[in-house]
C-alpha positions, 0 to 999 in steps of 0.5 A, spaced: 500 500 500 501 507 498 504 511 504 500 518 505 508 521 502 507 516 496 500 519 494 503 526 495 509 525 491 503 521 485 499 527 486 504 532 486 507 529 479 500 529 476 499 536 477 506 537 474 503 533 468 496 538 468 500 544 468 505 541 462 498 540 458 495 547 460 502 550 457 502 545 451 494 547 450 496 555 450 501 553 445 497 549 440 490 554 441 496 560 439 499 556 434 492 554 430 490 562 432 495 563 427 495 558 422 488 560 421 491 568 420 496 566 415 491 561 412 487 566 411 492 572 408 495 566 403 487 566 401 487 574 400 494 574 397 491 569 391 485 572 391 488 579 388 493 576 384 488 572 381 485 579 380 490 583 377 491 577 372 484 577 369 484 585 369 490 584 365 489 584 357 490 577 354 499 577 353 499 570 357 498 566 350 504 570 346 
């Protein structure tokens, strides 16, 4: 059987691992933040570029 300073030491070391699950949880909620933005900007980018080649007179076939 466990002695009370074994289950001390047990929750002591699961409240370290909820802690590094907590930070990695911050880390990949950031991480996705900025994925999505960048994602998004990359959307934007090849939207205007697609733009500015069909306002473009049609060169492309010369």
């Amino acid at each position: 059987m466990a002695s009370g300073k074994q289950y001390a030491a047990i929750n002591s070391m699961l409240d370290q691992i909820n802690s590094c699950l907590d930070h990695l949880e911050e880390k990949n909620d950031h991480l996705h933040a900025r994925l999505q933005e960048l994602l998004e900007s990359n959307r934007q980018t090849r939207l205007e570029f697609q733009q500015q080649l069909g306002e473009t007179p049609g060169d492309a076939s010369l």
